[in-house]
gemmi code that builds the backbone of each chain (N, CA, C; Angstrom):
import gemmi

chains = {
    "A": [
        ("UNK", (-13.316, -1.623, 18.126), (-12.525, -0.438, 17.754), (-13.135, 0.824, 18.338)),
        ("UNK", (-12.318, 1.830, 18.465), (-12.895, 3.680, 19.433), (-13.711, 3.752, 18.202)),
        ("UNK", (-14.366, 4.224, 18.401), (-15.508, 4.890, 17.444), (-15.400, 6.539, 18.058)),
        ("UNK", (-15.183, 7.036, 17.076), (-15.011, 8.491, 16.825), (-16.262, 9.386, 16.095)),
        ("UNK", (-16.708, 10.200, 16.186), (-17.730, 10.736, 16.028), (-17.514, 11.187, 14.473)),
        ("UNK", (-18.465, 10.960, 13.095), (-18.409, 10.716, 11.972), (-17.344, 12.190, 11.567)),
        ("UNK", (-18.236, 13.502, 12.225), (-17.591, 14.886, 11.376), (-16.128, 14.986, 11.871)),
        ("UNK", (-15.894, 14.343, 13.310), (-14.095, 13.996, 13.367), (-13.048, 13.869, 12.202)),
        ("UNK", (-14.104, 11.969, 12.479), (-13.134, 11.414, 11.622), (-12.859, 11.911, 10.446)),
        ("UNK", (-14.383, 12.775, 9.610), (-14.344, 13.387, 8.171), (-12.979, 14.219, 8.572)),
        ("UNK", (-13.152, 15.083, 9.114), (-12.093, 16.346, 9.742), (-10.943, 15.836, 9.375)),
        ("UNK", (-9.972, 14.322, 10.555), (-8.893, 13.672, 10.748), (-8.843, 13.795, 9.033)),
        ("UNK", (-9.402, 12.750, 8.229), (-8.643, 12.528, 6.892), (-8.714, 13.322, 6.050)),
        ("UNK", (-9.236, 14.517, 5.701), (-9.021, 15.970, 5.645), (-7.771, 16.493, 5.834)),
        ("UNK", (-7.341, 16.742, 6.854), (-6.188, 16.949, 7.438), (-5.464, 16.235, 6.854)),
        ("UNK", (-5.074, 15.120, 6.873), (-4.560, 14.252, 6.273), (-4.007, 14.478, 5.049)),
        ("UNK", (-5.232, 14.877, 4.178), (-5.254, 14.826, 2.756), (-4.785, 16.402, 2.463)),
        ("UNK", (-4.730, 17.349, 3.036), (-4.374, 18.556, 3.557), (-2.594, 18.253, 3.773)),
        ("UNK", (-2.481, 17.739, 4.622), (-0.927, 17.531, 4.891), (-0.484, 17.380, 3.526)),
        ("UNK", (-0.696, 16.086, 2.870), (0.462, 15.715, 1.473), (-0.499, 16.765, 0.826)),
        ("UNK", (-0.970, 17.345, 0.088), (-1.212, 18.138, -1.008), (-0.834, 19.802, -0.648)),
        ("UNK", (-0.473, 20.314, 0.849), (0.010, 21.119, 1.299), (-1.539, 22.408, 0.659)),
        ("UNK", (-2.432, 21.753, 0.741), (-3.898, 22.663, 0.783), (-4.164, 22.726, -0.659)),
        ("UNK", (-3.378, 22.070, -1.524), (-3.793, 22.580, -3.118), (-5.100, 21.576, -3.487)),
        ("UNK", (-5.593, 22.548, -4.325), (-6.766, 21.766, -4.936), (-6.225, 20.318, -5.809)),
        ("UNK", (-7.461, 19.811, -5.767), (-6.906, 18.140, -6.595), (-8.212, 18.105, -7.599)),
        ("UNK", (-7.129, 17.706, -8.944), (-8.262, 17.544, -10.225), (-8.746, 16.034, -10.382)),
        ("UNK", (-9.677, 15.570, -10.580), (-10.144, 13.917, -10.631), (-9.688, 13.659, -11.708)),
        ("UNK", (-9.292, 13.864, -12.764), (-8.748, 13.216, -13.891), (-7.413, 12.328, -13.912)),
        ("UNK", (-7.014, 11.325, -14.689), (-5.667, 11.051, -14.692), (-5.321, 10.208, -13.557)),
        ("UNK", (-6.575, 10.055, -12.279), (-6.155, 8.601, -11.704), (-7.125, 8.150, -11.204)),
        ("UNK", (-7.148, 6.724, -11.139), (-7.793, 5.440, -11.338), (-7.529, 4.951, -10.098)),
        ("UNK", (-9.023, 4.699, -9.181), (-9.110, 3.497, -8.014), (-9.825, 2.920, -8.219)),
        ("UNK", (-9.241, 1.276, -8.219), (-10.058, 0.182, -8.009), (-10.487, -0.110, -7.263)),
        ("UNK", (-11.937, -0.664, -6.649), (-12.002, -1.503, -5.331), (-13.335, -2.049, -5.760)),
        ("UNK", (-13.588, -3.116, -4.776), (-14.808, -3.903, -5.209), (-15.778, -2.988, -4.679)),
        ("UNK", (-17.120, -3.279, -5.441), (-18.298, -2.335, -3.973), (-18.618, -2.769, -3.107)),
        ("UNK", (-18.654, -4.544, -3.341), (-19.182, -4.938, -1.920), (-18.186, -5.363, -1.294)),
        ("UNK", (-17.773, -5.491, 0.091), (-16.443, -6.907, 0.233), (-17.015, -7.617, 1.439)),
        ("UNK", (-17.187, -9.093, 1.217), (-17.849, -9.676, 2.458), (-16.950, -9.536, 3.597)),
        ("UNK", (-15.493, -9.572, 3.303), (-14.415, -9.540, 4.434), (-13.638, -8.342, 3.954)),
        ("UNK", (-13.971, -7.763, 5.339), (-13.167, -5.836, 5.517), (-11.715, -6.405, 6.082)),
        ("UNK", (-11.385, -7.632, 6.599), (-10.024, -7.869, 6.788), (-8.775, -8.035, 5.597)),
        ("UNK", (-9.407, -8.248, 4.135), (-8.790, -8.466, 2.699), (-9.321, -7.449, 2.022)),
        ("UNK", (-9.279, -6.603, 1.072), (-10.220, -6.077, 0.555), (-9.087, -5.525, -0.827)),
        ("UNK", (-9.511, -6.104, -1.899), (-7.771, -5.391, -2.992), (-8.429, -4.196, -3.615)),
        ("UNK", (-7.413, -3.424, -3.627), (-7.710, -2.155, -4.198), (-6.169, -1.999, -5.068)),
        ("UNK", (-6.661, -0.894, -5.904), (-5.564, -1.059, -6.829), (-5.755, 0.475, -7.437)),
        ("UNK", (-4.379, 1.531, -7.562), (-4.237, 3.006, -7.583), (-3.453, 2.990, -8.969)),
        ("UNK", (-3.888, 3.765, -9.868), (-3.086, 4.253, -10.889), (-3.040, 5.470, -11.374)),
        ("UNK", (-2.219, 6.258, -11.361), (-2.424, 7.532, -11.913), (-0.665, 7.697, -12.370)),
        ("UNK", (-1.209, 7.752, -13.966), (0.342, 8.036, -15.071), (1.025, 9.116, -14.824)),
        ("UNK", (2.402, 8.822, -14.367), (2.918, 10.256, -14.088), (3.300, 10.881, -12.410)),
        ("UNK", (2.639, 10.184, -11.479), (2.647, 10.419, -10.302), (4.224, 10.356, -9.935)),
        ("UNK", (4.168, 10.927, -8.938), (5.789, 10.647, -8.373), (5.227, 10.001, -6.739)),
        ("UNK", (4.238, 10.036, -6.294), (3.531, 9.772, -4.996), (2.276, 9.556, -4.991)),
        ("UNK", (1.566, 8.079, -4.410), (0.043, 8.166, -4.022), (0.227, 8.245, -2.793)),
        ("UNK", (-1.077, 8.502, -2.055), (-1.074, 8.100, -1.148), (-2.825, 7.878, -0.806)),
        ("UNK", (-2.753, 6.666, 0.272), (-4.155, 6.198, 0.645), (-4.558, 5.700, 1.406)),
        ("UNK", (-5.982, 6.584, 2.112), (-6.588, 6.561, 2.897), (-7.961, 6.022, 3.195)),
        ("UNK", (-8.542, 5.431, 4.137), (-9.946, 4.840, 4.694), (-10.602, 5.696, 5.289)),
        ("UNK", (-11.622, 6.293, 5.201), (-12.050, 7.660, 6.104), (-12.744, 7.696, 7.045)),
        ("UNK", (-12.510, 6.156, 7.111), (-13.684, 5.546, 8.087), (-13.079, 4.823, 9.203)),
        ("UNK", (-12.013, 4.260, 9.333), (-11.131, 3.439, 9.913), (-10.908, 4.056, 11.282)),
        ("UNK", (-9.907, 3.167, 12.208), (-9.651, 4.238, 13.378), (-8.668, 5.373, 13.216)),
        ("UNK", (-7.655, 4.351, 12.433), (-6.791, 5.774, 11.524), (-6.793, 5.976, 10.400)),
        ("UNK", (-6.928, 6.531, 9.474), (-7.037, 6.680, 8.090), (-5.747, 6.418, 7.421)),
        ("UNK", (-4.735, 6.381, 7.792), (-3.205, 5.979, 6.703), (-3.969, 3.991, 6.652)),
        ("UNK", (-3.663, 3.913, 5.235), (-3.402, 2.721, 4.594), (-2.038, 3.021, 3.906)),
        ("UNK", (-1.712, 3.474, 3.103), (-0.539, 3.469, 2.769), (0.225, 4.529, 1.629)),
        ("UNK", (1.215, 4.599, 1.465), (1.623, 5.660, 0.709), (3.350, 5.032, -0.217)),
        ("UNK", (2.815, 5.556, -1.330), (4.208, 4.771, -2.376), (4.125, 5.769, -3.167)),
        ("UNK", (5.621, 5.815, -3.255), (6.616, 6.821, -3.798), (7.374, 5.829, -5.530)),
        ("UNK", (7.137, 6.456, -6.531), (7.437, 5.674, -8.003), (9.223, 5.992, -8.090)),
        ("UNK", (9.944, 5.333, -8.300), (11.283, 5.674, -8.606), (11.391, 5.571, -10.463)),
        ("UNK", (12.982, 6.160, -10.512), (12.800, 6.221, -12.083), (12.769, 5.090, -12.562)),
        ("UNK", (12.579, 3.381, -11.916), (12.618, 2.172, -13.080), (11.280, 1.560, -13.030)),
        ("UNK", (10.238, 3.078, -12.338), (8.825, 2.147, -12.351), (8.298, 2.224, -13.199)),
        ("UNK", (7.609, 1.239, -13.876), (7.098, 0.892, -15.128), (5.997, 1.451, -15.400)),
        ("UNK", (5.046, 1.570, -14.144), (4.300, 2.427, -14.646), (3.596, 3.041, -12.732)),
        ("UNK", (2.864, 3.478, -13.073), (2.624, 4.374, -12.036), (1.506, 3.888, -11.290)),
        ("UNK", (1.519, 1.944, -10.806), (0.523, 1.784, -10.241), (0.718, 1.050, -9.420)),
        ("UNK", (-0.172, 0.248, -8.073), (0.151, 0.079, -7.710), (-1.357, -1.090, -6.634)),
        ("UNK", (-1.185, -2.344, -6.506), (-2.282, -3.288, -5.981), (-2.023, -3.859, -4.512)),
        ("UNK", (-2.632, -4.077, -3.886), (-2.339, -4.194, -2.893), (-3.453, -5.021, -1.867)),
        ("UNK", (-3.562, -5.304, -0.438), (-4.988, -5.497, 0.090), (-5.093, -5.172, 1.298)),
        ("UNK", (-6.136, -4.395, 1.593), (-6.260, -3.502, 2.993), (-7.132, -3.636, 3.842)),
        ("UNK", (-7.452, -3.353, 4.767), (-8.571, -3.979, 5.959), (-9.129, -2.678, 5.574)),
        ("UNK", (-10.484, -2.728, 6.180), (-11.316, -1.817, 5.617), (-12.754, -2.348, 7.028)),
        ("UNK", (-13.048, -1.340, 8.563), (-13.454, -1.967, 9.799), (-14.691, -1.683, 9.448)),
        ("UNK", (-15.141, -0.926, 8.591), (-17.190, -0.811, 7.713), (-17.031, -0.407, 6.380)),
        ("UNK", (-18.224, -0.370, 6.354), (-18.641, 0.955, 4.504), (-17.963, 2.096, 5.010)),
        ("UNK", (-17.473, 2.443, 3.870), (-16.846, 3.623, 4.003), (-15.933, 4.240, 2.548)),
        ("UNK", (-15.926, 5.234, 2.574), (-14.715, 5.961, 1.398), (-13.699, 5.481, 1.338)),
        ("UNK", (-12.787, 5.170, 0.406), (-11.492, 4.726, 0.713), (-10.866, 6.008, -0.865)),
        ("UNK", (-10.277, 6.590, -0.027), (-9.555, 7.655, -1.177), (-8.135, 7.766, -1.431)),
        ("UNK", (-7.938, 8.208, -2.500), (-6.328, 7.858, -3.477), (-5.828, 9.280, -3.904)),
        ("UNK", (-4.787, 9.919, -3.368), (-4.622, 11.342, -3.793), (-3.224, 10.883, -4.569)),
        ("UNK", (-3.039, 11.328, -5.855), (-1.689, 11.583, -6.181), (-1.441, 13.103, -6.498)),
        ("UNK", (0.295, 12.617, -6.078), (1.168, 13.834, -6.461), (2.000, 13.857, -7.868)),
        ("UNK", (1.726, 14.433, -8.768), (2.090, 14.085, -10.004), (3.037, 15.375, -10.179)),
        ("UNK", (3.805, 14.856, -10.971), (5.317, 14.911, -11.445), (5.729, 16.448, -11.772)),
        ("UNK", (4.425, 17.472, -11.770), (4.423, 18.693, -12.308), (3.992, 19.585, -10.774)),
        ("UNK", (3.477, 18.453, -10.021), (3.482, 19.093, -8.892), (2.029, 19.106, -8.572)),
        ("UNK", (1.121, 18.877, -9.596), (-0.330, 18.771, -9.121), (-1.057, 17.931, -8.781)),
        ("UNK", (-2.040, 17.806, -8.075), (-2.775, 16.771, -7.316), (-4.091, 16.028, -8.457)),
        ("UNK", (-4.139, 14.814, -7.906), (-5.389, 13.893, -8.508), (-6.406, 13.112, -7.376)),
        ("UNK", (-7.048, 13.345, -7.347), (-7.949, 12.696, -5.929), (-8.853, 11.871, -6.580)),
        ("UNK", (-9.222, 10.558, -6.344), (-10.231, 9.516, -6.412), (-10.896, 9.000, -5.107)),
        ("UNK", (-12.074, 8.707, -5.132), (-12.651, 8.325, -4.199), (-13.886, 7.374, -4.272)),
        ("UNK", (-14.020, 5.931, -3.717), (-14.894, 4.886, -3.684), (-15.554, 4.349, -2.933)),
        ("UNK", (-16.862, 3.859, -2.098), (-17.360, 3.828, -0.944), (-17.221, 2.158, -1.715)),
        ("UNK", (-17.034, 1.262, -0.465), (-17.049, -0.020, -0.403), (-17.911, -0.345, 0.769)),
        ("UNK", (-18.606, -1.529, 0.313), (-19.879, -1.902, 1.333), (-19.000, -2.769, 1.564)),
        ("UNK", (-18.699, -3.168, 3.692), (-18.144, -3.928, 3.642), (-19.416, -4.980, 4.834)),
        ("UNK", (-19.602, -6.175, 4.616), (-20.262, -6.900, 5.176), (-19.581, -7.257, 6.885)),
        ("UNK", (-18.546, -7.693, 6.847), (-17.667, -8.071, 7.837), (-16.332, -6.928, 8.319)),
        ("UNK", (-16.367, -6.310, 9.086), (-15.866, -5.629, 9.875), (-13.930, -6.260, 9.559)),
        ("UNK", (-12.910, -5.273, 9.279), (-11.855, -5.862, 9.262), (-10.897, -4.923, 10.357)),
        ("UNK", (-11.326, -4.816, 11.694), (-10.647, -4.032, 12.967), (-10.018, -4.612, 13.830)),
        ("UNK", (-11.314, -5.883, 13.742), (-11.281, -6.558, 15.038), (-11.298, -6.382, 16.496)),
        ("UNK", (-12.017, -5.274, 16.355), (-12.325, -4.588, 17.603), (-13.336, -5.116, 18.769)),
    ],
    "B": [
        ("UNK", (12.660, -10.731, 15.893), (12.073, -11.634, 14.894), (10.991, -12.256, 14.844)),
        ("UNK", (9.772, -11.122, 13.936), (8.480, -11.794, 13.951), (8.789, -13.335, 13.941)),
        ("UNK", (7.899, -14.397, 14.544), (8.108, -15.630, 14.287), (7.568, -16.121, 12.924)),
        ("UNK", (8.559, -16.893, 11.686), (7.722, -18.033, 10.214), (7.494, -16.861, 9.209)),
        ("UNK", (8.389, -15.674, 9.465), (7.743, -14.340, 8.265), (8.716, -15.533, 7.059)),
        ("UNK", (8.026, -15.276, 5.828), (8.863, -15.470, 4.615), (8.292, -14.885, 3.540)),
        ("UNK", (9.535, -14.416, 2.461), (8.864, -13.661, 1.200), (8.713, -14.225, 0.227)),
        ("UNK", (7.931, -13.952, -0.595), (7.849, -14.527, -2.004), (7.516, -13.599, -2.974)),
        ("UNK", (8.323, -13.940, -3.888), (8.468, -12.995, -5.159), (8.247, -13.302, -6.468)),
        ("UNK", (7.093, -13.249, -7.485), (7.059, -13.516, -8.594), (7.517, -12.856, -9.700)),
        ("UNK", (8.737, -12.633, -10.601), (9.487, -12.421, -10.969), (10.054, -12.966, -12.263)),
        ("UNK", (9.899, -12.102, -13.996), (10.249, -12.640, -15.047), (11.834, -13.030, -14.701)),
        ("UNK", (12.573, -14.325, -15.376), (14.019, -14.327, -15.419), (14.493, -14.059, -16.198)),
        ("UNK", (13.771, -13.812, -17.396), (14.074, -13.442, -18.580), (13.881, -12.143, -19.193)),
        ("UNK", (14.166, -11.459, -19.621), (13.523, -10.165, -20.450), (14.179, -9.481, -21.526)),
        ("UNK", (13.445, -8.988, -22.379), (14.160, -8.010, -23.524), (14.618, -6.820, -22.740)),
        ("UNK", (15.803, -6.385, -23.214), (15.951, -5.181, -22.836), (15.165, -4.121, -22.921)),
        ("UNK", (14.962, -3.249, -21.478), (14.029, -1.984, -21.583), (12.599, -2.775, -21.224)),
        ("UNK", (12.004, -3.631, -21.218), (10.610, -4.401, -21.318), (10.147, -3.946, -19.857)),
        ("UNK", (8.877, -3.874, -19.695), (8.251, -3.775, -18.643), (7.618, -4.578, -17.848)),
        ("UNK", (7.887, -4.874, -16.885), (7.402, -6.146, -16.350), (6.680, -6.532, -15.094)),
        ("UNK", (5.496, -7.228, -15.132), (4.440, -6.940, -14.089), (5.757, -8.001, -12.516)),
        ("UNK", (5.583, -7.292, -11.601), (6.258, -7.891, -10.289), (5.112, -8.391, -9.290)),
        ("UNK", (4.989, -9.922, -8.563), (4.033, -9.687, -7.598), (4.632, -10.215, -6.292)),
        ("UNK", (4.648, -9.620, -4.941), (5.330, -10.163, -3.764), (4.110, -10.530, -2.816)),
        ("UNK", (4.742, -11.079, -1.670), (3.600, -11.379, -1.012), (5.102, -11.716, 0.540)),
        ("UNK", (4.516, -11.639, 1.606), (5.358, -11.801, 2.681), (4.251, -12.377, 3.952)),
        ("UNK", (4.905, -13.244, 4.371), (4.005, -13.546, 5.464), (4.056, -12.886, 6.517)),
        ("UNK", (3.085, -12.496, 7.017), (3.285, -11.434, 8.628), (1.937, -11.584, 9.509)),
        ("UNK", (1.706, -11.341, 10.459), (0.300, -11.076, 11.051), (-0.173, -9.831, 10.834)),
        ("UNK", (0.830, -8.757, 10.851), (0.228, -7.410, 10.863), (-0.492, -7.080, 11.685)),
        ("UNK", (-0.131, -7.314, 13.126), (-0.587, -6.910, 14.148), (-1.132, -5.454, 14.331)),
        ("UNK", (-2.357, -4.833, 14.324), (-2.879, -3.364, 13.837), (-2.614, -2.689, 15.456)),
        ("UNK", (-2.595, -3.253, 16.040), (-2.430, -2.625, 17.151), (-4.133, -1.903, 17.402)),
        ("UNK", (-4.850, -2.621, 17.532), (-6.510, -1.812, 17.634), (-7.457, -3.410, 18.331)),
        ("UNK", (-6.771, -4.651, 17.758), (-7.623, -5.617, 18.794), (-7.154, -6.233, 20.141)),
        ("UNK", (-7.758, -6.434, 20.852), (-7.644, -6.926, 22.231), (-7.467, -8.270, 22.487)),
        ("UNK", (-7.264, -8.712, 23.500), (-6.723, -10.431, 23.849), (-8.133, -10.613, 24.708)),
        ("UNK", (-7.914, -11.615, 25.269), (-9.104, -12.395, 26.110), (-9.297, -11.816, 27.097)),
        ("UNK", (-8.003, -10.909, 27.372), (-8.151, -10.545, 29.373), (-8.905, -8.685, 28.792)),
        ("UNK", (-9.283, -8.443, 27.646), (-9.335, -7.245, 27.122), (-8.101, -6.304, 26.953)),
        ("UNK", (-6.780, -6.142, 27.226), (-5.741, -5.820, 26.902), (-5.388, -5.815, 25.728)),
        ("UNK", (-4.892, -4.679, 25.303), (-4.901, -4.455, 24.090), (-3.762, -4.631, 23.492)),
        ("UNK", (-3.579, -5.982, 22.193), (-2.504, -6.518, 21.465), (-1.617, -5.295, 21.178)),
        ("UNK", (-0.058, -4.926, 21.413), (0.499, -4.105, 20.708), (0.273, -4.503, 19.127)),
        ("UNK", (0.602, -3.056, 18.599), (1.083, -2.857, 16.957), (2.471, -3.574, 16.606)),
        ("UNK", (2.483, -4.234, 15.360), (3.258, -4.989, 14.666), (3.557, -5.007, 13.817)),
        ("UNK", (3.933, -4.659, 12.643), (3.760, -4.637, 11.096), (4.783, -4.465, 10.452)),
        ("UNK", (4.597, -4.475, 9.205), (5.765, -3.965, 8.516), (5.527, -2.640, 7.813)),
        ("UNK", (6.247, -1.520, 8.268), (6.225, -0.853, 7.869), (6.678, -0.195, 6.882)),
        ("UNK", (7.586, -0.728, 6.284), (7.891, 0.025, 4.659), (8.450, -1.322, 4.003)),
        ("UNK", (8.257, -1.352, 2.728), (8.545, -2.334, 1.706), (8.964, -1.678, 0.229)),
        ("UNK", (10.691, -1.355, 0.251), (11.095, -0.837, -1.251), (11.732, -2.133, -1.916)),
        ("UNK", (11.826, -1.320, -3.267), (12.450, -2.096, -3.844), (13.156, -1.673, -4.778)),
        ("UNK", (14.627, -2.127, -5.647), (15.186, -1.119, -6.120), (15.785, -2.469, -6.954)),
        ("UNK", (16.051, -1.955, -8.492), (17.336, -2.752, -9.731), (18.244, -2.302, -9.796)),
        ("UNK", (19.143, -2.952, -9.841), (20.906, -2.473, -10.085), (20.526, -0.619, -9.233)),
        ("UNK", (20.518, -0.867, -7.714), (20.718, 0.331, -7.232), (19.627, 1.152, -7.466)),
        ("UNK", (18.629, 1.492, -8.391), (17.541, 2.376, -8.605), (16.455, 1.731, -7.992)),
        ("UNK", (15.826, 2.461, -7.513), (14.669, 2.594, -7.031), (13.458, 2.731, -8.108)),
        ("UNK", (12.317, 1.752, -7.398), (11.576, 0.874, -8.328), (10.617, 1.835, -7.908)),
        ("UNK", (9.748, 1.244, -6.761), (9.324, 1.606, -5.628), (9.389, 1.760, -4.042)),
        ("UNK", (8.616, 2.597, -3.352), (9.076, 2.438, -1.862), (7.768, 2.871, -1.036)),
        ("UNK", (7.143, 1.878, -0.728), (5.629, 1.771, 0.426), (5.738, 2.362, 1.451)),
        ("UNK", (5.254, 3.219, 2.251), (5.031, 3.051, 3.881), (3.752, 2.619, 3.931)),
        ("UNK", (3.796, 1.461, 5.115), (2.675, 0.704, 5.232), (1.919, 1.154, 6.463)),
        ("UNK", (0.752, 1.302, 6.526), (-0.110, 1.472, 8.084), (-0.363, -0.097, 8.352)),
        ("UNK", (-0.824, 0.149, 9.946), (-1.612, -1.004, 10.049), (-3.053, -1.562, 9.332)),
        ("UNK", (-3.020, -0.304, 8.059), (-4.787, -0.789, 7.621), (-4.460, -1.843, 6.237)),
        ("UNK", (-3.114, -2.792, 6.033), (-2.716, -3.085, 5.393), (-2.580, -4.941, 5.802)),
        ("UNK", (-3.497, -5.518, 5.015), (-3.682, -6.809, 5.436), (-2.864, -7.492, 6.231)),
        ("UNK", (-2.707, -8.790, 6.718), (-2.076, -9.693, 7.246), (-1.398, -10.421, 6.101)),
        ("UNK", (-0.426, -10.893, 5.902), (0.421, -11.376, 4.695), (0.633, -9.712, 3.905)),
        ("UNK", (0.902, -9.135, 3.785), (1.086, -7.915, 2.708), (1.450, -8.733, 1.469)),
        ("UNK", (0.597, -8.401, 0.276), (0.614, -8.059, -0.815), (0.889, -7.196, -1.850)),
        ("UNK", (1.638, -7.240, -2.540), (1.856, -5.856, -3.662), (1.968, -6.598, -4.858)),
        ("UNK", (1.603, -5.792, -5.943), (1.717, -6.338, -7.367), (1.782, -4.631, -8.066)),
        ("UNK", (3.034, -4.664, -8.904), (3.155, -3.318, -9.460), (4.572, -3.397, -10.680)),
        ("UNK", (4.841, -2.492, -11.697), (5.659, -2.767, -13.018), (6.600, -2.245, -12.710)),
        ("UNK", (8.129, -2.797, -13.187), (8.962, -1.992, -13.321), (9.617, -2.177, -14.502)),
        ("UNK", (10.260, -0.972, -15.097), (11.210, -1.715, -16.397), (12.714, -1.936, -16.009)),
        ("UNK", (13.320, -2.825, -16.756), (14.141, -3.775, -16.926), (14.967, -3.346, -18.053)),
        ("UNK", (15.878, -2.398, -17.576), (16.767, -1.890, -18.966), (18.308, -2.457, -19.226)),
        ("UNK", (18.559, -2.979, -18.424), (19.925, -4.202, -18.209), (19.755, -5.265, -17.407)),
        ("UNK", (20.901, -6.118, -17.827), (20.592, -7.493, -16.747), (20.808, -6.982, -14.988)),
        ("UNK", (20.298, -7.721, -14.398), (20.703, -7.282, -13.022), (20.420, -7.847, -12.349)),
        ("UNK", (19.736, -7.822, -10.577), (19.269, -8.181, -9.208), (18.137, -6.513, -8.969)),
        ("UNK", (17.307, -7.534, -8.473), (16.032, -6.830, -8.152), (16.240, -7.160, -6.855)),
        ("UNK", (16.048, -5.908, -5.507), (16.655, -6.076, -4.336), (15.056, -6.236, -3.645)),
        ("UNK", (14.264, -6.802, -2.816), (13.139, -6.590, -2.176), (13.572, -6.317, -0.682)),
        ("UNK", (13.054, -5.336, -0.168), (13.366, -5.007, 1.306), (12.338, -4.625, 1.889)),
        ("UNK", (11.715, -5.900, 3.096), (10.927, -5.168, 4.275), (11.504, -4.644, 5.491)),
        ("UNK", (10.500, -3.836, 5.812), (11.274, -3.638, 7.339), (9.727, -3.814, 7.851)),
        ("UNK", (10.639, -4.317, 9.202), (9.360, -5.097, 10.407), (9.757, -3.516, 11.553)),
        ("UNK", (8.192, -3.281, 12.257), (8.600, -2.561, 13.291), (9.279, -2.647, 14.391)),
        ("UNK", (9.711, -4.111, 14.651), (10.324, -4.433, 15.341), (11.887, -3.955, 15.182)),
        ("UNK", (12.103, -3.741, 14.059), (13.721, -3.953, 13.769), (14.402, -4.575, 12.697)),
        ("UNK", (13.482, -5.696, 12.575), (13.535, -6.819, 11.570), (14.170, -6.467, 10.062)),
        ("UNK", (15.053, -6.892, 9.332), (14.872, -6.593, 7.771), (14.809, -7.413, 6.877)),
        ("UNK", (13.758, -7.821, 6.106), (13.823, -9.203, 5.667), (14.025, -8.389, 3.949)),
        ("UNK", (15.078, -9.655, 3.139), (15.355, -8.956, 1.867), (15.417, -10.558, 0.921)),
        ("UNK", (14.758, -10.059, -0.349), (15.084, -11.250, -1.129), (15.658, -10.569, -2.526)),
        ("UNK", (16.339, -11.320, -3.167), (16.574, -10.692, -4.756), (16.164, -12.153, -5.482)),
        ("UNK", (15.980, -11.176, -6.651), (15.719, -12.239, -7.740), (17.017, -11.491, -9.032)),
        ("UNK", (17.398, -12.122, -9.496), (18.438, -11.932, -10.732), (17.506, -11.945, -12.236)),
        ("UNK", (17.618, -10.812, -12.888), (16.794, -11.444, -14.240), (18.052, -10.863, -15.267)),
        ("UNK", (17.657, -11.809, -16.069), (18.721, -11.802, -17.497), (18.326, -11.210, -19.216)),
        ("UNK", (18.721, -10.830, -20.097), (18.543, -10.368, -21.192), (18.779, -11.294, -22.235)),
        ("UNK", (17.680, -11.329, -22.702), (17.597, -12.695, -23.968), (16.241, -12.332, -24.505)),
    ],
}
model = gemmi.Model(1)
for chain_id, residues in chains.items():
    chain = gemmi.Chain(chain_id)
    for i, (resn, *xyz) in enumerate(residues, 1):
        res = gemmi.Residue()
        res.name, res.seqid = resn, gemmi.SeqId(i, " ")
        for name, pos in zip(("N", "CA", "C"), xyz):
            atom = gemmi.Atom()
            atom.name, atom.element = name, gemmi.Element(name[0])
            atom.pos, atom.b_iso = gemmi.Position(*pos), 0.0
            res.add_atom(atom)
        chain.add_residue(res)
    model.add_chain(chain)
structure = gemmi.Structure()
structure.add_model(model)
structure.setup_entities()
């Protein structure tokens, strides 16, 4: 995989995280990321986002070549506001969860996962 | 047409009205990331599926956009409630073009 120089990539998912929150500050309360700490394989890795109330997560690897993993939008018959999934993950690295909640304000979580095996395949 | 994609959907058939109910899918894909190379070093195009909604009697449940940092087989497991009988619609879309859709029907009892 390109290897990008660390304060970049910090920069890229910044930006990123900048785009959907449109520059507003984000409070840590009110949502929940799961992920393992270690994962022997960065090609599987489950992580799992909850924050009550959200109308939007969205989530990013800050380490990856691109940082979008993915982004879900709750409609009115979702039961609840979460959401599991499994993501490649190409080293250790942050993997962060911003929601957009329903009043309009932001929630940011963030988890470093040791990953043993590289999931790029580069 | 990715080649052998198929979905699978785990899905109550039954439910009380209004009840909330855990959903888990799973779809087969490669998820081609578009970032590894072949033997000659040429680099595999991107492949994937990029969005996966899902909606009951017409409403919207949920609705994913997927990157390529999103496994091979995609996985999701997430709740929705169940306030009449109906069809639960599952819809991927492949970047190719592709739209693969399954329903499941659940009933009130």
């Amino acid at each position: 995989a390109l290897m990008l120089p660390a304060s970049a990539v910090r920069a890229a998912v910044e930006d990123k995280i900048a785009e959907f929150t449109g520059g507003a500050d984000a409070g840590a309360d009110g949502i929940t990321l799961t992920t393992p700490e270690i994962a022997e394989n960065g090609n599987t890795v489950p992580i799992e986002v909850e924050a009550p109330g959200a109308v939007e997560i969205m989530v990013v690897a800050s380490a990856n070549p691109t940082p979008d993993v993915a982004r879900v939008s709750f409609g009115p018959l979702a039961g609840a506001q979460r959401l599991s999934t499994r993501i490649r993950l190409g080293g250790t690295q942050d993997v962060i969860a911003v929601a957009k909640m329903g009043d309009g304000s932001f929630r940011r979580a963030a988890n470093t996962v040791k990953v043993t095996i590289g999931g790029c395949g580069g | 047409m990715a080649e052998g994609v198929k979905a699978r959907v785990k899905a109550p058939r039954t439910v009380a009205a209004g009840e909330t109910v855990v959903i888990k899918t799973l779809i087969s894909h490669q998820m081609e990331s578009g970032q590894r190379k072949d033997s000659d070093g040429s680099l595999i195009p991107r492949s994937i599926i990029n969005r996966f909604a899902v909606a009951y009697n017409g409403q919207n449940v949920i609705d994913v956009a997927l990157a390529p940092a999103i496994s091979t087989n995609p996985y999701f497991e997430f709740e929705a409630v169940i306030p009449e009988a109906g069809d639960m619609v599952f819809t991927w879309y492949d970047d190719d073009g592709s739209v693969y859709e399954e329903v499941k029907s659940i009933a009130i009892g």
